[in-house]
C-alpha positions in Angstrom: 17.0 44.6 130.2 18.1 47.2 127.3 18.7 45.0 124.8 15.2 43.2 124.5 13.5 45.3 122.2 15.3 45.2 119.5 15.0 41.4 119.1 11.2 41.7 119.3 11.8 44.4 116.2 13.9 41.6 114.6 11.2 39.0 114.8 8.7 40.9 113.5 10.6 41.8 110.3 11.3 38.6 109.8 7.6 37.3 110.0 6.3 40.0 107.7 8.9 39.4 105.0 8.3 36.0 105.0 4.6 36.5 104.9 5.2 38.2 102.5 6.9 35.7 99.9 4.3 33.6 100.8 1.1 36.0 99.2 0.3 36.5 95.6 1.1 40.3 94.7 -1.9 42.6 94.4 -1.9 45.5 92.1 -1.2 48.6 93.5 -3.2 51.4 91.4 -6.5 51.8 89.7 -4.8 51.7 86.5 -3.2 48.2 86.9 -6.6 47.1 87.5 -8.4 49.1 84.3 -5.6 47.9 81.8 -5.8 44.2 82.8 -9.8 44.0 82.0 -9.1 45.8 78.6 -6.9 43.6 77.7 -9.0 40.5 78.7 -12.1 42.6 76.9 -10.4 43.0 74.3 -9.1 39.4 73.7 -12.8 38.0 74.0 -13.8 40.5 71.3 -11.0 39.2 68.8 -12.2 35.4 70.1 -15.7 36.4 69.0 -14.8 38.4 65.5 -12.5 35.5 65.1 -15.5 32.4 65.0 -17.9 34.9 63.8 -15.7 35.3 60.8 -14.8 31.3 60.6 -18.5 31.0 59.9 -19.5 33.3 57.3 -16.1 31.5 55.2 -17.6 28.7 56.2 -21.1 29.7 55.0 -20.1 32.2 51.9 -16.9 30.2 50.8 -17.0 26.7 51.8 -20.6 26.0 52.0 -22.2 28.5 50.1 -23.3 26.2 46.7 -25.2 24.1 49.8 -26.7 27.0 51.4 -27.7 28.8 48.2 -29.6 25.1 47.2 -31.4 24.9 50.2 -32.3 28.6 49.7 -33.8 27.6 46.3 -35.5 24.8 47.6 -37.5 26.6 50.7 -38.6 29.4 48.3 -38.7 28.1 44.7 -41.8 26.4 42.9 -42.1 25.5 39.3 -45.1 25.0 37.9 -45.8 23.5 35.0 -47.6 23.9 31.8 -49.5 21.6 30.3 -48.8 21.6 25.6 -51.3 21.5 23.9 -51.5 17.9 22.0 -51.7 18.4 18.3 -55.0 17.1 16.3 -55.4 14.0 14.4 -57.3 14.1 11.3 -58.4 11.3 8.2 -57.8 12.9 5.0 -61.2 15.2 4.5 -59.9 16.9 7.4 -62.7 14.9 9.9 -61.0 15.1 13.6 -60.3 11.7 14.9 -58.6 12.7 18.1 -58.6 16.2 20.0 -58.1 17.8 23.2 -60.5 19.8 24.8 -59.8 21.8 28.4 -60.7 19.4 31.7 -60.9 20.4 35.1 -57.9 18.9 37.7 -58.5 19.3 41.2 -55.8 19.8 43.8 -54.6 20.9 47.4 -52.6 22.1 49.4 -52.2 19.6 53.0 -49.9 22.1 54.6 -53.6 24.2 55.3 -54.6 21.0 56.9 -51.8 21.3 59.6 -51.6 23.9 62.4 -48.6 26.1 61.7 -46.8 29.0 63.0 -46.0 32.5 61.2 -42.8 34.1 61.4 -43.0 36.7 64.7 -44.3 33.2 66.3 -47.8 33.3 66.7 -49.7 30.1 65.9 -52.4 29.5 63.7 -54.7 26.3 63.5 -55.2 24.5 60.6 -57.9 25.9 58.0 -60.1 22.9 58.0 -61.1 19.5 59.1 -59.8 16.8 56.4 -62.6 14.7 57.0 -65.2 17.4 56.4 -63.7 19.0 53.4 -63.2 14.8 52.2 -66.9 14.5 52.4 -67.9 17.0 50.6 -65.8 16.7 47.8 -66.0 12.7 47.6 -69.5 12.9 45.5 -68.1 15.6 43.3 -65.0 13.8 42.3 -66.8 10.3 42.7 -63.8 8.7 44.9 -64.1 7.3 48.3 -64.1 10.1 51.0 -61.2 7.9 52.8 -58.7 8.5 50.0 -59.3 11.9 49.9 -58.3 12.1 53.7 -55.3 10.1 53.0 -54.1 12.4 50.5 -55.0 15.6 52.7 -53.2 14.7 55.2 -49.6 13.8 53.1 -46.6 15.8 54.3 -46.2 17.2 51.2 -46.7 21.1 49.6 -49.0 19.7 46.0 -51.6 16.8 46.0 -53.8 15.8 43.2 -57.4 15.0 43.9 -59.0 14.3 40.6 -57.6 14.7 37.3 -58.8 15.5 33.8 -62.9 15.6 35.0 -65.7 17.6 33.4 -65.6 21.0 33.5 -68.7 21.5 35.3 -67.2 19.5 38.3 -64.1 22.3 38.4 -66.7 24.9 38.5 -68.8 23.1 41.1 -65.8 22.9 43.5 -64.7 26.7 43.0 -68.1 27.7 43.7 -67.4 25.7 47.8 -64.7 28.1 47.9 -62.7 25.2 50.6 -59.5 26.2 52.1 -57.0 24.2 50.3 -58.4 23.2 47.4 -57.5 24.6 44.1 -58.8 23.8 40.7 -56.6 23.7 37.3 -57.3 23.6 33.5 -55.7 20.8 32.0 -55.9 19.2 28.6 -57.3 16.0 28.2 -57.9 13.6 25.0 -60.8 12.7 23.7 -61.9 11.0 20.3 -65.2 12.5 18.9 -65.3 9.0 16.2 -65.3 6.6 19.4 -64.6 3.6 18.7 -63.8 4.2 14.8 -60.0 3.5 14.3 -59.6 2.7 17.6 -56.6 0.8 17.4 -54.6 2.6 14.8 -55.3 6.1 16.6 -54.4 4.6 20.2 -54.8 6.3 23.3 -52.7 8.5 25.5 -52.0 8.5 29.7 -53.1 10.7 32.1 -49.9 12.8 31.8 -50.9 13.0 28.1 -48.4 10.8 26.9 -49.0 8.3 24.2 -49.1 5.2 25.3 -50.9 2.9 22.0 -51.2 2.8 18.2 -50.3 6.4 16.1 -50.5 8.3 19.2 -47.5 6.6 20.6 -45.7 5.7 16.9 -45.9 10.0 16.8 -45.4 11.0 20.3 -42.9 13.2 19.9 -44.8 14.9 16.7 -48.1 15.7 18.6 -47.1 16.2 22.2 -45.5 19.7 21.9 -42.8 20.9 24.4 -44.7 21.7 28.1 -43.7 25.1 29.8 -42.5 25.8 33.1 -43.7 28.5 35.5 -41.2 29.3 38.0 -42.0 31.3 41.2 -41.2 32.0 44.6 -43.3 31.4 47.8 -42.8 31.9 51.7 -42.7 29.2 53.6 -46.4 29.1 54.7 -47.6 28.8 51.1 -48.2 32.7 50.2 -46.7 33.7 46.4 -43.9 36.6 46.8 -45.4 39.1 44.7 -42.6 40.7 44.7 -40.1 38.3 43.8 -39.1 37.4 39.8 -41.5 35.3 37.6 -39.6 33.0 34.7 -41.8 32.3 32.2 -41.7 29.2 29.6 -44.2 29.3 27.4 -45.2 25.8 26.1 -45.3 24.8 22.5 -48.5 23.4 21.0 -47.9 19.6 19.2 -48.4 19.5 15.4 -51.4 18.1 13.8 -51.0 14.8 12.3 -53.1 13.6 8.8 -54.0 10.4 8.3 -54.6 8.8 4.9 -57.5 7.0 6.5 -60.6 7.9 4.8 -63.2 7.9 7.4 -66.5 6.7 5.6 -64.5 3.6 4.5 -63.1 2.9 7.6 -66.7 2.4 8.9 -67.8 0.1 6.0 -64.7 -2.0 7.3 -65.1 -2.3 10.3 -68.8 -3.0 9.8 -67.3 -5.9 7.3 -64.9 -7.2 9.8 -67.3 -7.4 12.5 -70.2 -9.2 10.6 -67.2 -11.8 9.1 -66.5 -12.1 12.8 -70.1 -13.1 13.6 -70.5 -14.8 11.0 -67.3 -17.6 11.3 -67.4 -17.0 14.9 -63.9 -16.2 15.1 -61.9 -14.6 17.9 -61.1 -11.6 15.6 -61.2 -10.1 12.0 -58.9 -7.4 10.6 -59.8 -5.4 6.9 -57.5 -3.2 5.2 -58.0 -1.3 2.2 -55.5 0.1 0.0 -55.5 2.3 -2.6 -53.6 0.4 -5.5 -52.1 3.3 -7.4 -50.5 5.1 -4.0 -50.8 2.0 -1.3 -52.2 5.0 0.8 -54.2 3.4 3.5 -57.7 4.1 3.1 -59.0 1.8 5.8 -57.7 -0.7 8.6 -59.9 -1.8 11.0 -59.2 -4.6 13.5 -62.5 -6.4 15.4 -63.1 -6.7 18.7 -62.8 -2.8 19.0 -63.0 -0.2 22.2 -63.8 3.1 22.5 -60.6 5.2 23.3 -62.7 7.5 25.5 -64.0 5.0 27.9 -61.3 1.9 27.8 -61.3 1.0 31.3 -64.1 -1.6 30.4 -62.3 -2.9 27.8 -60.5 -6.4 27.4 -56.4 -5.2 26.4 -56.2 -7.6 24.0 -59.0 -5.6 21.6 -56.5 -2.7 21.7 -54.0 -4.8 19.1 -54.2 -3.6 15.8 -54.4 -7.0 14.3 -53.6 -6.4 11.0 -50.0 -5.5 11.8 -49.2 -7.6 14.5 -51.1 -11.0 14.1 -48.8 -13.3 11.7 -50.8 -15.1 9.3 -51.0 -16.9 6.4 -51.0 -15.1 3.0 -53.8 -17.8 1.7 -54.1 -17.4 -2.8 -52.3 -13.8 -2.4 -49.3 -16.0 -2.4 -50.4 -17.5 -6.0 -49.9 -14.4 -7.3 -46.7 -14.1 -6.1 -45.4 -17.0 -7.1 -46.6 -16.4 -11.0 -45.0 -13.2 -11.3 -41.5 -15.0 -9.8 -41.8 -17.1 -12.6 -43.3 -14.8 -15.5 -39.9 -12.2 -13.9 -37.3 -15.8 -14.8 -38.8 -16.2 -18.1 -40.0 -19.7 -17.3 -43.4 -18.6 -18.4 -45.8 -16.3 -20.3 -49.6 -15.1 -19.6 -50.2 -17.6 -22.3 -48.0 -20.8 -21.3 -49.8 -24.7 -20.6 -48.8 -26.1 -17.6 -49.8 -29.8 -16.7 -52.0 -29.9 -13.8 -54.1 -33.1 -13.3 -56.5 -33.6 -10.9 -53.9 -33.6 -7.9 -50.3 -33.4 -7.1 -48.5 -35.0 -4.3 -45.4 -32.9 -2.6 -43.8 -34.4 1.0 -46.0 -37.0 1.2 -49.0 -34.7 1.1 -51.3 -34.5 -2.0 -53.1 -31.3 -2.7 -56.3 -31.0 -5.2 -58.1 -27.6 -6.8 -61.3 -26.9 -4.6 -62.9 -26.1 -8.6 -61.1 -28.8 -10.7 -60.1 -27.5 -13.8 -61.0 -30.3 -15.7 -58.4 -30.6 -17.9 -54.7 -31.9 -18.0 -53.2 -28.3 -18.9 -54.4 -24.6 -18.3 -52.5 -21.5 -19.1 -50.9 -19.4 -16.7 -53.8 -17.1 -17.3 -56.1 -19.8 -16.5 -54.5 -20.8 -13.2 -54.6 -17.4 -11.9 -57.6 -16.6 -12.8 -58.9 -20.1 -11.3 -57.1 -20.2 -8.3 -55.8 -23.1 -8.8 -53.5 -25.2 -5.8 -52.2 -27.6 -8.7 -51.6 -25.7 -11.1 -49.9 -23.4 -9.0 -47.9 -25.8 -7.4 -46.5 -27.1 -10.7 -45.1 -23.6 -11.5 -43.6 -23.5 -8.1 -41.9 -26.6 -8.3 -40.4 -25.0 -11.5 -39.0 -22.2 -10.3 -37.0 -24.3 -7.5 -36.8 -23.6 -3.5 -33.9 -21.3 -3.9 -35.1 -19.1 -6.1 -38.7 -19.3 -4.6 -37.2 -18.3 -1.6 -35.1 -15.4 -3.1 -38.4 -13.8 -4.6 -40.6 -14.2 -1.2 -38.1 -12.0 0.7 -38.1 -9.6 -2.7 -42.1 -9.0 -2.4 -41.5 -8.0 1.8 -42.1 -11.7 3.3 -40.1 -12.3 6.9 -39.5 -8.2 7.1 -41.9 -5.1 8.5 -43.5 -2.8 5.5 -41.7 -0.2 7.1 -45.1 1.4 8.7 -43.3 2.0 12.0 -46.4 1.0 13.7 -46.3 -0.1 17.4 -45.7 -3.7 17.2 -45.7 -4.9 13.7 -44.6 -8.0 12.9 -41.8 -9.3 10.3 -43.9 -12.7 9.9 -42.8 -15.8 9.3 -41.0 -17.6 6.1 -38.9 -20.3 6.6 -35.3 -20.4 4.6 -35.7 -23.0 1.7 
């Protein structure tokens, strides 16, 4: 009976100690307890330091040429401004082409959309497209359905009208509609009209030349355009504030013609009454002036008017004179005489057989006013104009060399103008 205890004190020690191995170990003090959660604290704060600083290398070092772009691109605008074309003039110093101020009328479609300002709150969108469409459609004579179209682009700039009257511009500042903005721009017009149409040319909407002098001088007359560069927030509102770069633009140079305007008109009054006259497709008149070659006049008919050349046929925009190829006619008689007179076959006062007719390739040729007599002097056929005669010097001075002094005088080659579109002719080898 004594020795039961004990045992049960065995047992028990032996069930607590192997409870014992059994349960994870608890900490024993406060302390344990504080240290651990610093520790862990501490470790989340390095995780956190750790990707915060990954991202500004990746934003400041690795990606920071992308970032600063796309910075640029949110903020920056650059506006630009318009040179003003230079003048062309005949050689009194009468204008022939000009530019005068125009109104261009713009918007904005971002105050079409509803939008939402930086501390959230939103804001509806400044005005109906159709409405602010339909009033400006008369003004600006296009279809009010176009207008919306444009209004409603996803885009920060959209033209509206370009290069109208100035009392339009004023007409739509004075509506004061949200959106809509009005600009000076130059725009080209030709106070002569149709005179020298087709040497002066015409220039594009962007001002660019696009036919005849004002294209062969583009670069002379169009200046150098300046840029305006400035910053706005995202909703459209100018950062006073921020730095303004300024480019001034350059104005073109004037260009002088050697045209003389008073005989340009007779010209072109010439060619259009030999046009009636023949009923022919087209005429073209130049005059020169023999002791310079300056051009005094060059008119081509049909004509246009630069300033209204929507209704015009394309075709009456050629200068014909430089790049219609055709034949030289008795200019080449001349021609052919001084080739001769320049080998020393013959003198002003030389005979040369002509006959009532000569036959070359099978194809006999005859003087519209005979001479009526079996030899004439160089002099004589000149002055006459005569086809035989002519022919008989010609066939003197051989193919080869014919040839050789042809391509002396210019023929098969450009004059060297530089006009748009001149042609070399035609002259066939010998």
């Amino acid at each position: 009976m004594t020795r039961q205890p004990p045992r049960r004190a065995a047992s028990l020690s032996l069930g607590a100690r192997l409870r014992g191995r059994g349960a994870r170990r608890v900490p024993r003090t406060v302390a344990e307890i504080s240290v651990r959660r610093i520790r862990w604290t501490l470790a989340i704060c390095l995780l956190l330091v750790g990707l915060a600083a990954a991202k500004l290398v990746e934003i400041q070092v690795i990606n920071a040429e992308s970032y600063a772009e796309s910075s640029v691109r949110q903020r920056a605008r650059t506006v630009e401004l318009p040179a003003v074309r230079g003048r062309i003039y005949d050689r009194d110093g009468e204008v022939l082409a000009t530019s005068v101020d125009s109104a261009t009328v713009y918007a904005d479609p971002r105050a079409f959309r509803p939008s939402t300002t930086s501390d959230g709150e939103s804001l509806p969108a400044a005005a109906d497209t159709g409405a602010v469409a339909a009033e400006l459609a008369p003004l600006l004579g296009t279809e009010a359905q176009v207008l919306v179209e444009r209004l409603e682009r996803d885009s920060h700039f959209v033209y509206l009208g370009r290069q109208l009257d100035w009392d339009v511009g004023e007409e739509v500042t004075a509506r004061e509609l949200p959106g809509i903005g009005v600009l000076t721009e130059p725009s080209r017009v030709y106070p002569a009209g149709p005179l020298a149409a087709q040497v002066l040319g015409f220039t594009g909407i962007d001002g660019e030349g696009l036919q005849g002098l004002e294209s062969r001088y583009d670069d002379v007359l169009a200046g150098r355009a300046g840029m305006l560069g400035l910053e706005r927030a995202p909703g459209g509102l100018e950062i006073a504030s921020a730095t303004r770069e300024l480019s001034p633009p350059q104005p073109g140079t004037d260009l002088v013609l050697t045209l003389d305007r008073q005989i340009q008109e007779a010209a072109e009054h010439a060619a259009a009454g030999a046009m009636e006259e023949h009923d022919a497709n087209g005429a073209g008149v130049v005059v020169l002036d023999v002791g310079t070659g300056d051009v005094l006049a060059m008119a081509s008919t049909p004509g246009f008017d630069p300033n209204d050349r929507g209704q015009a046929d394309g075709s009456a925009w050629t200068n014909r004179v430089v790049t219609d190829v055709f034949e030289p006619g008795s200019t080449q008689k001349a021609l052919t005489m001084a080739a001769a007179i320049e080998e020393g076959l013959i003198t002003a006062g030389s005979q040369v057989e002509v006959g009532d007719a000569v036959t070359v390739s099978g194809k006999t040729f005859r003087d519209v006013h005979p001479l009526g007599e079996d030899s004439a002097s160089a002099a004589e056929i000149l002055e006459r104009s005569s086809n035989v005669g002519t022919i008989r010097v010609a066939q003197q001075l051989g193919e080869e060399r014919l040839e050789s002094y042809l391509r002396a005088f210019g023929y098969g080659a450009t004059t060297g103008s530089g006009f748009p579109g001149e042609s070399a002719g035609l002259l066939m080898p010998a």
